[in-house]
Backbone as JSON Lines, residues from 0, in Angstrom:
{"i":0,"aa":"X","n":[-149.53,70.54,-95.52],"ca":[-149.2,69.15,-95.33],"c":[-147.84,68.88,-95.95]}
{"i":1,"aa":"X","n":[-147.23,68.07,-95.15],"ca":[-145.69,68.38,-95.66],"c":[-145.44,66.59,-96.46]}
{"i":2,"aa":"X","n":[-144.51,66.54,-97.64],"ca":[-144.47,65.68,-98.42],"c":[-144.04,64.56,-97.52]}
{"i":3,"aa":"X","n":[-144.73,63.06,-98.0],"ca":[-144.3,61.97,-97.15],"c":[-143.49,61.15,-97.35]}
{"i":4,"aa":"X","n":[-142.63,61.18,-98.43],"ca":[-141.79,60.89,-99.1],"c":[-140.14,61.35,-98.28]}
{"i":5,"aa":"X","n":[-140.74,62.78,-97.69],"ca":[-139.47,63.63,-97.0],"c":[-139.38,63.82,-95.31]}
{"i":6,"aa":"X","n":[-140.45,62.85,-94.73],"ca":[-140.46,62.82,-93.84],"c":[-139.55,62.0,-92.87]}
{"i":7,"aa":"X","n":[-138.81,62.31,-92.09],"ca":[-137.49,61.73,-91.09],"c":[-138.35,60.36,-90.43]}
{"i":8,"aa":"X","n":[-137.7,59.62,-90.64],"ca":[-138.08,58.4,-89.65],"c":[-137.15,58.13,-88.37]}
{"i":9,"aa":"X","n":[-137.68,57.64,-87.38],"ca":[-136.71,57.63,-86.0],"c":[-137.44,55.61,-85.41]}
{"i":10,"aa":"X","n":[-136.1,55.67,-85.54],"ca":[-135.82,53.83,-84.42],"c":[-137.13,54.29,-83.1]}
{"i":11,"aa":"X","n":[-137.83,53.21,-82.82],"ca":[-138.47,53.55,-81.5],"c":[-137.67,52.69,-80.19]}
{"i":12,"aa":"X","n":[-137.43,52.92,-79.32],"ca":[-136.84,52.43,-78.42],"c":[-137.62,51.44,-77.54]}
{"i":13,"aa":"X","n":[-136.48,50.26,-77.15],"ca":[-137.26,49.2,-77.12],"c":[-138.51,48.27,-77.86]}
{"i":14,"aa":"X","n":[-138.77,48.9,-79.37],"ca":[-139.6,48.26,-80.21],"c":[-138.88,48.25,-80.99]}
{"i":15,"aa":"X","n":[-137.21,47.31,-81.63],"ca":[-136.78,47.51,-82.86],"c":[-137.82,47.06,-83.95]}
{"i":16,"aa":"X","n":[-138.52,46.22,-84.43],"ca":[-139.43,46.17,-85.4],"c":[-140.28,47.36,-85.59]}
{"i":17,"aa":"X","n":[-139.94,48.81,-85.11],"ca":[-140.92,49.58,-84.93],"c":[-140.17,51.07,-85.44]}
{"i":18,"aa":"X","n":[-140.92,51.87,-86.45],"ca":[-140.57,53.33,-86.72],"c":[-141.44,54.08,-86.83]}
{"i":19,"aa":"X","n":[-141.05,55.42,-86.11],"ca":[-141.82,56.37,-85.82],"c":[-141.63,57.61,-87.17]}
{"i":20,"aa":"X","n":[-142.48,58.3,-87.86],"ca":[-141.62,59.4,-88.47],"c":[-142.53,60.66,-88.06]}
{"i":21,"aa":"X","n":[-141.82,61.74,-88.54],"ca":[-142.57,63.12,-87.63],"c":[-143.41,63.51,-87.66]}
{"i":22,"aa":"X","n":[-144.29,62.93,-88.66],"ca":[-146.01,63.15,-87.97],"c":[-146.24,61.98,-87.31]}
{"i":23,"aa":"X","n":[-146.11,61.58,-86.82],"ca":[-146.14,60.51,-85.64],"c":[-147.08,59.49,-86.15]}
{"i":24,"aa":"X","n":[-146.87,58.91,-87.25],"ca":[-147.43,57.69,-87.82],"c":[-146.08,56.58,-87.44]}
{"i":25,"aa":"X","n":[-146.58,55.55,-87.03],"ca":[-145.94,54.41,-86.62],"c":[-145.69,53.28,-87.53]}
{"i":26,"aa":"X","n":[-145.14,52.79,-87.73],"ca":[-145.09,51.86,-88.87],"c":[-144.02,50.61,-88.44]}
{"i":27,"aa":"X","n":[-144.89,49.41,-88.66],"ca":[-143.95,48.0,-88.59],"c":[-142.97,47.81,-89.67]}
{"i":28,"aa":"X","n":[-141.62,47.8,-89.12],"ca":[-140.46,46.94,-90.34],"c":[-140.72,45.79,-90.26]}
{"i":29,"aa":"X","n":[-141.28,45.37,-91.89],"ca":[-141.41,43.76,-92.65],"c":[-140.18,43.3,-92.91]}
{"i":30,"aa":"X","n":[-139.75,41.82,-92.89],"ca":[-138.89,41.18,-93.48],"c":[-138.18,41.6,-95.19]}
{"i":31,"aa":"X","n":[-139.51,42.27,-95.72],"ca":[-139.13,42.54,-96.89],"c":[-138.34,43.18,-97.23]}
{"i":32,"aa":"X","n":[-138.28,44.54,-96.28],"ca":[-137.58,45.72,-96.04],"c":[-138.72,46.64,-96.37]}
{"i":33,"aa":"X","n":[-140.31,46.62,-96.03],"ca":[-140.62,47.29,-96.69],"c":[-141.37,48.05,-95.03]}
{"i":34,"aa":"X","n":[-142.55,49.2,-94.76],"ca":[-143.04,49.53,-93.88],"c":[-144.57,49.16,-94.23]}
{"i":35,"aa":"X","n":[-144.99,48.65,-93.18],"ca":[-146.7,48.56,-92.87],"c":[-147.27,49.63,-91.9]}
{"i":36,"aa":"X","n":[-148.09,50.44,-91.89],"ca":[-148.68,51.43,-91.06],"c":[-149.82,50.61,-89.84]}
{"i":37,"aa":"X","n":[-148.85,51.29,-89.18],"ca":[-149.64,50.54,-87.7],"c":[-151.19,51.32,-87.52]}
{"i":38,"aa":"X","n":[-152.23,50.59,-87.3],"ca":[-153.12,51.21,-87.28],"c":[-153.74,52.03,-85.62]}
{"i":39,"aa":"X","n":[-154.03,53.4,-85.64],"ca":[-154.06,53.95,-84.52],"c":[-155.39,54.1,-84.05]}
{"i":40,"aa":"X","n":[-155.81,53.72,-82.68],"ca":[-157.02,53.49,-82.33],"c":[-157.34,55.2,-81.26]}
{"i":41,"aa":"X","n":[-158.45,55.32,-81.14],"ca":[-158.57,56.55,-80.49],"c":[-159.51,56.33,-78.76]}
{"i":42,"aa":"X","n":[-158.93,56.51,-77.95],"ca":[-159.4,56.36,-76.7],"c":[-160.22,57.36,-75.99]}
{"i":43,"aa":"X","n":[-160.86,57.63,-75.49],"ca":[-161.64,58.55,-74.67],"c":[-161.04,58.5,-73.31]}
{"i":44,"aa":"X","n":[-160.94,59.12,-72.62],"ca":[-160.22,59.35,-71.1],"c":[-160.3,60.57,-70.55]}
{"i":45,"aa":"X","n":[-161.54,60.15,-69.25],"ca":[-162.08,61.33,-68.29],"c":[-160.65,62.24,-67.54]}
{"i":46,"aa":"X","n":[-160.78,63.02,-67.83],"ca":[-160.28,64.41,-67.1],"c":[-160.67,64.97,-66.05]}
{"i":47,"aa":"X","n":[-160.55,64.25,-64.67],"ca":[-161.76,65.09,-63.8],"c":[-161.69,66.19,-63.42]}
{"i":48,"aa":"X","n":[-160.88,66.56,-63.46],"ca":[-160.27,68.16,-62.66],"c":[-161.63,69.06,-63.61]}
{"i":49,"aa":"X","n":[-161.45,69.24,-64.75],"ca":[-162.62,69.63,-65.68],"c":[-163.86,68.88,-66.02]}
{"i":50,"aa":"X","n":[-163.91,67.83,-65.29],"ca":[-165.27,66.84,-65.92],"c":[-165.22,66.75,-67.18]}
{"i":51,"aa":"X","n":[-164.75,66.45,-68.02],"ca":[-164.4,66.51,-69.23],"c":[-163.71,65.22,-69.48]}
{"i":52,"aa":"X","n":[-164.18,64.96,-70.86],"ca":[-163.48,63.75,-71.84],"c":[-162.65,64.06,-72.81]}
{"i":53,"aa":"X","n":[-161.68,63.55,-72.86],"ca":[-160.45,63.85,-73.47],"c":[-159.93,62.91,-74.37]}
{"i":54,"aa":"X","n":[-159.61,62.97,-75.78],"ca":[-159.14,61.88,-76.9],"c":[-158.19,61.82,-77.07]}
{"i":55,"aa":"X","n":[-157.73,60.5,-77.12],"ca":[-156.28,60.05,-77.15],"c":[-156.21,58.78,-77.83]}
{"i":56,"aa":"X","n":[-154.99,58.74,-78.88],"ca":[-154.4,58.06,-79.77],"c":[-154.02,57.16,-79.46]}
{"i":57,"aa":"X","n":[-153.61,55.86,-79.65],"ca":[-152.64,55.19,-79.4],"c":[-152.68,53.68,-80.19]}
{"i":58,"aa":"X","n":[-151.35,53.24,-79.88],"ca":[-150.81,52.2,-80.91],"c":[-150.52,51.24,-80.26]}
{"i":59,"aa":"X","n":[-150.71,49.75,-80.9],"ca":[-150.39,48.91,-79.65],"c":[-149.09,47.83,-80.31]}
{"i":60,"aa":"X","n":[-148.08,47.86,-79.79],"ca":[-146.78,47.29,-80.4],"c":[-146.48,46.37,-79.21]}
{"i":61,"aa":"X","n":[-145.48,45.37,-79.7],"ca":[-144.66,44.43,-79.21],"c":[-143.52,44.8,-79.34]}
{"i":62,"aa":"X","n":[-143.32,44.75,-78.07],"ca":[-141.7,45.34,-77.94],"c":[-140.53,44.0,-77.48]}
{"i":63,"aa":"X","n":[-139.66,44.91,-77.48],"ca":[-138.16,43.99,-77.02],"c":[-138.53,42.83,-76.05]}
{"i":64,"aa":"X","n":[-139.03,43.31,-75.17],"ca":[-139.31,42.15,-73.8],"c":[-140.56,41.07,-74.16]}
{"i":65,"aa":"X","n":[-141.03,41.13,-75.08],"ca":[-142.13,40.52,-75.59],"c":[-143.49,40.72,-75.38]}
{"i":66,"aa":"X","n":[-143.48,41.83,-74.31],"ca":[-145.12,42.08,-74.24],"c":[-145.38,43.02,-75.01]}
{"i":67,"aa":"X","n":[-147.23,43.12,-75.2],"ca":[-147.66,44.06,-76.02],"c":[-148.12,45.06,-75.42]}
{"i":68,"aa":"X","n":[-147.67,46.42,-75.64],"ca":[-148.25,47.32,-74.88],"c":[-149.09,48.6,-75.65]}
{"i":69,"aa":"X","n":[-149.66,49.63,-75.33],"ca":[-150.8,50.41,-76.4],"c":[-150.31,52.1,-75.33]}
{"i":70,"aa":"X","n":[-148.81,52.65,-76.23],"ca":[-148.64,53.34,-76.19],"c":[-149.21,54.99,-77.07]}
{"i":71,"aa":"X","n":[-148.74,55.95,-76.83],"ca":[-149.38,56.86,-77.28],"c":[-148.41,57.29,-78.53]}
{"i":72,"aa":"X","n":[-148.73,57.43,-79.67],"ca":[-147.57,57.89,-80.62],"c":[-146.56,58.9,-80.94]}
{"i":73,"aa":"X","n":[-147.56,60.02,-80.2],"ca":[-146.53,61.38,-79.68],"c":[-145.4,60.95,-78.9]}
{"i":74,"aa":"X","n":[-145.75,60.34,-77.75],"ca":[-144.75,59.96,-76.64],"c":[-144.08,59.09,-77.47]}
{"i":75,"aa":"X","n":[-143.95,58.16,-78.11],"ca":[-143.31,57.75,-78.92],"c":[-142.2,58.5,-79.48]}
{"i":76,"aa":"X","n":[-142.62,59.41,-80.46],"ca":[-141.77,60.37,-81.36],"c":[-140.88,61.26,-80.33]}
{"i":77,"aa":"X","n":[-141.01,61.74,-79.06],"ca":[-140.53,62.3,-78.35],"c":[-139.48,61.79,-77.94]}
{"i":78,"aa":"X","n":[-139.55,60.37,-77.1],"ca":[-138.52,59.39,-76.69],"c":[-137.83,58.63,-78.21]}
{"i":79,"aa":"X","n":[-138.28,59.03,-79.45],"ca":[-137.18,58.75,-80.55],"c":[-135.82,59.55,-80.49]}
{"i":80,"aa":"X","n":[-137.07,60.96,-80.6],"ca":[-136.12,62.07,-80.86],"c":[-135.31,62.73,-79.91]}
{"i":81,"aa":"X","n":[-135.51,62.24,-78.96],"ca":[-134.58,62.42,-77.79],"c":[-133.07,61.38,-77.8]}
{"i":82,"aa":"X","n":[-133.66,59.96,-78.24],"ca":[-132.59,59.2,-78.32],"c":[-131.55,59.6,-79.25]}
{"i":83,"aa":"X","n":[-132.57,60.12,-80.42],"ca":[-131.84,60.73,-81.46],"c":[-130.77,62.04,-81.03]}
{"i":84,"aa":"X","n":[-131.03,62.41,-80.49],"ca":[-130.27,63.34,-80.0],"c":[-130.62,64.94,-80.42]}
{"i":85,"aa":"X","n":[-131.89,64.64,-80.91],"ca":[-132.61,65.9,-81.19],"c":[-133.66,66.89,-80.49]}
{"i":86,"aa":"X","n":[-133.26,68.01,-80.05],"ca":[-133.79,68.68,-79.14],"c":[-134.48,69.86,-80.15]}
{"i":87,"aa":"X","n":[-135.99,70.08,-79.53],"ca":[-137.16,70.5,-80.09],"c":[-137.78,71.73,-79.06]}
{"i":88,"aa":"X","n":[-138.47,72.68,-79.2],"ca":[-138.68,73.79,-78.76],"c":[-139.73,73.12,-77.97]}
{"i":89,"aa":"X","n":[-140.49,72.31,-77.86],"ca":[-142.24,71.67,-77.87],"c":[-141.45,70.5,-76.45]}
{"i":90,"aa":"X","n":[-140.34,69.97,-77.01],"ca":[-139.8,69.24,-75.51],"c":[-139.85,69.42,-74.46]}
{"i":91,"aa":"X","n":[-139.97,69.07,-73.25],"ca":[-140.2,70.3,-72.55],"c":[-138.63,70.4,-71.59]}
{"i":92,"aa":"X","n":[-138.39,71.48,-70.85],"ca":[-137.17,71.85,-70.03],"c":[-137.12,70.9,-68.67]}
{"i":93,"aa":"X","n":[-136.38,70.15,-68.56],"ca":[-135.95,69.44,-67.95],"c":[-135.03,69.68,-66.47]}
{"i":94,"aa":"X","n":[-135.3,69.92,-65.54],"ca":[-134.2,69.99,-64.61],"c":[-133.32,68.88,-64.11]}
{"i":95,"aa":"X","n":[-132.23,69.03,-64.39],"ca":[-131.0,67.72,-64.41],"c":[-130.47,67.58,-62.77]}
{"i":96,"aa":"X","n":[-130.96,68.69,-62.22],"ca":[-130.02,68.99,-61.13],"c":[-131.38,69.69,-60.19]}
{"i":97,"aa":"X","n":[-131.33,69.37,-58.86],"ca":[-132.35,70.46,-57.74],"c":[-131.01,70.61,-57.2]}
{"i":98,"aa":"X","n":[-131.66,72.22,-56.11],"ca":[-130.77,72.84,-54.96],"c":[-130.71,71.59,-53.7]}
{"i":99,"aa":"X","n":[-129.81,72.1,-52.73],"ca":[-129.81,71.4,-51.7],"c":[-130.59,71.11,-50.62]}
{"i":100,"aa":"X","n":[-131.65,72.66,-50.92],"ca":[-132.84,72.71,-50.24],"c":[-133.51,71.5,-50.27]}
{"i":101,"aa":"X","n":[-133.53,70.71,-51.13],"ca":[-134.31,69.47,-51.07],"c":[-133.79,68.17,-50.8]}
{"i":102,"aa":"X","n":[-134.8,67.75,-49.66],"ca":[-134.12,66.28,-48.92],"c":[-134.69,65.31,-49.09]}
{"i":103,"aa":"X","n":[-134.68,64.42,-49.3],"ca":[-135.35,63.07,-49.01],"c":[-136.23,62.88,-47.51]}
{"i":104,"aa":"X","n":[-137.6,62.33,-47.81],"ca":[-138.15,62.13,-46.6],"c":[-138.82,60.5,-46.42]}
{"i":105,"aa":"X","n":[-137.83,60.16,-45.57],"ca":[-137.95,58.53,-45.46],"c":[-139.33,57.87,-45.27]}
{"i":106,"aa":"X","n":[-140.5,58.36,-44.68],"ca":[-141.99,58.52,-44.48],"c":[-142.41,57.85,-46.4]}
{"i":107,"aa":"X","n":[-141.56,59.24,-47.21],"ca":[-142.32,59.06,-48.64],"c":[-141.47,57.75,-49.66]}
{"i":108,"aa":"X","n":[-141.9,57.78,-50.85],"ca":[-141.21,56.73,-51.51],"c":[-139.39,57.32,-51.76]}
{"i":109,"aa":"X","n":[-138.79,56.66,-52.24],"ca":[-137.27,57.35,-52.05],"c":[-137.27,58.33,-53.24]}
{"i":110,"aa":"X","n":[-137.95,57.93,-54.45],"ca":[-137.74,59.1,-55.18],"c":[-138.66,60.64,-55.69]}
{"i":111,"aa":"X","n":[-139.0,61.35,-54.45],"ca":[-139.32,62.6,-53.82],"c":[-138.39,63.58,-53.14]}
{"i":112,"aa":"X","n":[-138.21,63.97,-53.13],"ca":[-137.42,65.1,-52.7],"c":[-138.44,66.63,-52.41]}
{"i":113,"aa":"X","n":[-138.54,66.74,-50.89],"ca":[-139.12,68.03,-50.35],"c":[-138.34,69.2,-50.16]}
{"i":114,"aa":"X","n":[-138.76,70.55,-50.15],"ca":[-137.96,71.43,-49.57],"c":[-139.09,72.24,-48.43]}
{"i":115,"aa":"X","n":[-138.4,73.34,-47.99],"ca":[-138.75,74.0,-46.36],"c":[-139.96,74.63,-47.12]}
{"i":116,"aa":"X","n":[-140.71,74.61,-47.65],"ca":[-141.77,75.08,-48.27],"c":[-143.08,74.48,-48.47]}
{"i":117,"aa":"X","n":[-142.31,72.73,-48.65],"ca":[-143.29,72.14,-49.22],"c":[-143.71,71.36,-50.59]}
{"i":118,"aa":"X","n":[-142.29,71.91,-51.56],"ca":[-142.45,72.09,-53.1],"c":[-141.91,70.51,-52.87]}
{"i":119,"aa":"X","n":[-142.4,69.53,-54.11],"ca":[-142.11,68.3,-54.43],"c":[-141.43,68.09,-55.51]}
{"i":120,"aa":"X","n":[-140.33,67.71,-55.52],"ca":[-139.94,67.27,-56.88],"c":[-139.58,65.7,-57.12]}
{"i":121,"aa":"X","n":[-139.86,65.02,-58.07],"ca":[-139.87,63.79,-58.14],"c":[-138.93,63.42,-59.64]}
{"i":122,"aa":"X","n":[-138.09,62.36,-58.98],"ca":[-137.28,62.09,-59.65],"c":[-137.78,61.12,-60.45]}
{"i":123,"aa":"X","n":[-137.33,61.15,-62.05],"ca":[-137.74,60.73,-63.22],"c":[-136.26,60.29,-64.44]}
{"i":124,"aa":"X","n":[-136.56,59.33,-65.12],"ca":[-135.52,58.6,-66.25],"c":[-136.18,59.02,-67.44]}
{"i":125,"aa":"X","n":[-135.1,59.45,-68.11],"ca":[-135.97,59.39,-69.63],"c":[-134.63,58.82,-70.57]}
{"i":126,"aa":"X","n":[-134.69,58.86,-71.81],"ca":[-133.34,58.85,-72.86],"c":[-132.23,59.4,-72.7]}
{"i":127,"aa":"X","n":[-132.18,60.03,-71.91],"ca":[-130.72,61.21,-71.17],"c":[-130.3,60.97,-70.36]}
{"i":128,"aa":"X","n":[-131.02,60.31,-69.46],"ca":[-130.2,60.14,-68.07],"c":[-131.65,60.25,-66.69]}
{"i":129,"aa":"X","n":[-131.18,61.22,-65.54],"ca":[-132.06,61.19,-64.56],"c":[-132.88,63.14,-64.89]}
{"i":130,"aa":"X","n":[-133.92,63.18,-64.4],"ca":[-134.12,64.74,-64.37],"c":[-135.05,64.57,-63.05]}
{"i":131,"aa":"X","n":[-135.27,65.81,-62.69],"ca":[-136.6,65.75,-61.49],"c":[-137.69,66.91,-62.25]}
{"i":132,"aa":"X","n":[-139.0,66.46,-61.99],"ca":[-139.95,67.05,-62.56],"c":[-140.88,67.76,-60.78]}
{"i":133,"aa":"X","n":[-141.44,68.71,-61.13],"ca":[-142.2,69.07,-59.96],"c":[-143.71,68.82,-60.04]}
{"i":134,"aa":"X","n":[-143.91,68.07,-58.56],"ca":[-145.31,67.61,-58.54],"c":[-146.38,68.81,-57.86]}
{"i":135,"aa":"X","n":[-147.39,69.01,-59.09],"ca":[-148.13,70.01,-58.45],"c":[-149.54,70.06,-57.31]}
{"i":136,"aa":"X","n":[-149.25,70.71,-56.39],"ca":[-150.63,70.8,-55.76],"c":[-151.99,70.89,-56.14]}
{"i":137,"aa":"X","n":[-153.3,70.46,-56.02],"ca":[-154.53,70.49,-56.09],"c":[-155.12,71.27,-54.76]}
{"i":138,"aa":"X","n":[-156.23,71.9,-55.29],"ca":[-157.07,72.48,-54.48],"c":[-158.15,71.74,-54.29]}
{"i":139,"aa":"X","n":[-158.22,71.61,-52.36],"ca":[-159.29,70.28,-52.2],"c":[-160.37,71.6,-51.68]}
{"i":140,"aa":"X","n":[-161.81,71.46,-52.22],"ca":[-162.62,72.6,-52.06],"c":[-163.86,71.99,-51.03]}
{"i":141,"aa":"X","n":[-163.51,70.61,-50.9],"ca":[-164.28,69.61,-49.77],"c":[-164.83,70.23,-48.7]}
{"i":142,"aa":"X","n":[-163.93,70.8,-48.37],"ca":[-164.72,71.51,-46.78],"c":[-164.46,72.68,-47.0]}
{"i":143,"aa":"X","n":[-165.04,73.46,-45.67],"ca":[-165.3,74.52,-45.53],"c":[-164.15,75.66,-45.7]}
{"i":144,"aa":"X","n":[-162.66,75.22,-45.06],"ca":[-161.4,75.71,-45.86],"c":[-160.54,75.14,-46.66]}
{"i":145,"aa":"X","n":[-160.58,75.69,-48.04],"ca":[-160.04,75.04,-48.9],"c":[-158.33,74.32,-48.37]}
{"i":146,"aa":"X","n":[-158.24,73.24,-48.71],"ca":[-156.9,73.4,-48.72],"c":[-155.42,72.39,-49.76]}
{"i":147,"aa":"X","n":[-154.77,72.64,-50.31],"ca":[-153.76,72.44,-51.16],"c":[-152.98,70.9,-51.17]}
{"i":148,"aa":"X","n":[-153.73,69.88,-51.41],"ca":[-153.2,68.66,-51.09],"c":[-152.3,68.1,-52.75]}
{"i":149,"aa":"X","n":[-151.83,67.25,-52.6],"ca":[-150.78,66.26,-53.17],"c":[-150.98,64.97,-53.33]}
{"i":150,"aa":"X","n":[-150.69,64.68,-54.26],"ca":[-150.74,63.09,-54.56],"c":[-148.85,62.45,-54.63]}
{"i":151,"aa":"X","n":[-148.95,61.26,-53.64],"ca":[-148.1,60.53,-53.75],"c":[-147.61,59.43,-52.96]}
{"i":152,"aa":"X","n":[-146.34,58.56,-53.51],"ca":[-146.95,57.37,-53.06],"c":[-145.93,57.22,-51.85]}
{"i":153,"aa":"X","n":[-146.13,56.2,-50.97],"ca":[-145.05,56.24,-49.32],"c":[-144.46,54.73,-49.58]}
{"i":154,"aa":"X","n":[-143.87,54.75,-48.47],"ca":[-142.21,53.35,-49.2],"c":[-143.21,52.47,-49.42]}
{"i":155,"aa":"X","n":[-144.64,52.09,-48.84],"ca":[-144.96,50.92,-49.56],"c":[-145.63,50.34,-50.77]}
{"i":156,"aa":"X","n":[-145.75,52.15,-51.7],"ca":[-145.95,51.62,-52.95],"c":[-147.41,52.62,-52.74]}
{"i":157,"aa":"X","n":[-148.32,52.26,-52.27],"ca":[-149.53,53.4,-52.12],"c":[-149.55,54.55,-52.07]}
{"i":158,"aa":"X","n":[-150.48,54.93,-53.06],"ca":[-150.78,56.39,-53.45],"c":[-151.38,56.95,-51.5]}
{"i":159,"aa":"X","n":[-150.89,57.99,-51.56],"ca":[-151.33,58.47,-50.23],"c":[-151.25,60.31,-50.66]}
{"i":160,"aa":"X","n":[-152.63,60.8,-49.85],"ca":[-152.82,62.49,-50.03],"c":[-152.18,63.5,-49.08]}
{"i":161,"aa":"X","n":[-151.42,64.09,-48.86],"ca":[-150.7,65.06,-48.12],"c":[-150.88,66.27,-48.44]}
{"i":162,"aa":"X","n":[-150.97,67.08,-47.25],"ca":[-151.36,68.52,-47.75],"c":[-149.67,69.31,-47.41]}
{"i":163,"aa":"X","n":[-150.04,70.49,-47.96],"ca":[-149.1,70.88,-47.9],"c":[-148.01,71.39,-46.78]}
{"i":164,"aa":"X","n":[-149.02,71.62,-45.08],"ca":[-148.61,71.37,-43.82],"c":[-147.66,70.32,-43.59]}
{"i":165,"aa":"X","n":[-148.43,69.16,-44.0],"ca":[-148.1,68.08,-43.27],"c":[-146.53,68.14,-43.81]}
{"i":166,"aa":"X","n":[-146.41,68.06,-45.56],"ca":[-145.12,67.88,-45.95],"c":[-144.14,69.01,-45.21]}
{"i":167,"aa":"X","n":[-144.11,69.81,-44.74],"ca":[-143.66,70.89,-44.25],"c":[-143.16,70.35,-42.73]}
{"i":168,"aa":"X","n":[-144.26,70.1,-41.95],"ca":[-143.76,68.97,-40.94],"c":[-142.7,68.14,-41.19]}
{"i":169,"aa":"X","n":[-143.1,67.1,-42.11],"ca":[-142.37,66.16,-42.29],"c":[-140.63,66.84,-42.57]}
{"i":170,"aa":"X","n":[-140.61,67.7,-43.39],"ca":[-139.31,68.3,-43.49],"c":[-138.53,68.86,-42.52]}
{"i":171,"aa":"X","n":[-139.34,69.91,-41.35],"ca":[-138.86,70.14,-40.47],"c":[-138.66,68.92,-39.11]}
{"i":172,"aa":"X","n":[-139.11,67.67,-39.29],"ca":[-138.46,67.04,-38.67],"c":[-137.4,65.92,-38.9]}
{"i":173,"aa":"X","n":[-137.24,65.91,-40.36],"ca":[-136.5,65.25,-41.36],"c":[-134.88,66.35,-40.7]}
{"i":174,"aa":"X","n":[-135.03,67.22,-41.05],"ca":[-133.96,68.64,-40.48],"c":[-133.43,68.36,-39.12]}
{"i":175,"aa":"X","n":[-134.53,68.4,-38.61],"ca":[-134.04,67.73,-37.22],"c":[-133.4,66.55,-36.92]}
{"i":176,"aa":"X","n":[-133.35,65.66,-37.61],"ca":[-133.05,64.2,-37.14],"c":[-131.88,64.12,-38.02]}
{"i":177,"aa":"X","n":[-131.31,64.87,-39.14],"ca":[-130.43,64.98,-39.71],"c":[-129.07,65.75,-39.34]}
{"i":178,"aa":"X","n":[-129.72,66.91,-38.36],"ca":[-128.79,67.81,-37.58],"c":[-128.3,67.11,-36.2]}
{"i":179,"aa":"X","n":[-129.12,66.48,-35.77],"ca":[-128.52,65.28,-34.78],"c":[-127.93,64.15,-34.89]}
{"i":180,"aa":"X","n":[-127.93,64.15,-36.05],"ca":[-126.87,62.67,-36.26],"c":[-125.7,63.32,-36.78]}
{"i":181,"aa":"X","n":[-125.14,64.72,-37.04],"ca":[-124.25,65.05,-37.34],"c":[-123.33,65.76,-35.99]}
{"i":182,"aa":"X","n":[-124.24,66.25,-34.89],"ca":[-123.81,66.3,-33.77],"c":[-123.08,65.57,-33.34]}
């Protein structure tokens, strides 16, 4: 257990009344100048992929915009220490940049990006700037041949399931309609 006296504290973003330090205890700045420890409640939250229940932390703060919201305290310390400008082995690798292989498909919401395969990557903001993260397939075991569907949402905001054909379609005619308008 490491001394608490020597532990780094980090600004939380968008909660200035709010500090995080690296064991991820949260704590309110008082008028006094002094810290109050935010108290952390523990949630239960089904996992279905495993049928399984899963525990999770979280803190419920008032932030900048005035609402109260009941974030998780890790994620917290992460988006400190990122602002901070501190990069951690446990962070995870970020891609800043995809190949060209991947297009936009007007069908899905705008920020997806497919390639001739099928692979999804979805564009994401954090403390740095933009990155794209890749969305992974599920195995639907429903019927009689399994097959590899996706979760995501189309321009009007709804979650919608796509297998991995269909997105493949969709690209090869995305290709098409792109090579003809350059004709």
């Amino acid at each position: 257990m490491s001394d608490k006296r020597n532990l780094k504290r980090y600004k939380i973003p968008n909660a200035s009344n709010y500090e995080v330090d690296e064991d991820s205890k949260v704590y309110r700045l008082l008028k006094s100048g002094g810290r109050k420890p935010i108290k952390t409640q523990l949630f239960q939250r089904h996992k279905g992929k495993e049928n399984c229940w899963r525990k999770q932390s979280r803190v419920s703060l008032s932030c900048d915009d005035g609402k109260r919201r009941c974030l998780s305290p890790l994620k917290l310390l992460r988006e400190a220490q990122i602002l901070a400008g501190e990069d951690h082995p446990w962070l995870e690798k970020r891609h800043r940049e995809i190949g060209s292989q991947f297009i936009e498909i007007p069908d899905l919401w705008c920020l997806y990006s497919v390639d001739h395969g099928g692979n999804v990557m979805h564009l994401l903001e954090d403390a740095q700037g933009t990155y794209f993260k890749e969305v992974n397939y599920y195995m639907d075991n429903s019927r009689s041949a399994p097959l590899e569907r996706i979760n995501l949402r189309d321009v009007s905001f709804r979650p919608r399931t796509y297998t991995r054909k269909k997105l493949k379609e969709m690209h090869e005619q995305r290709m098409q309609e792109l090579m003809e308008m350059h004709e």
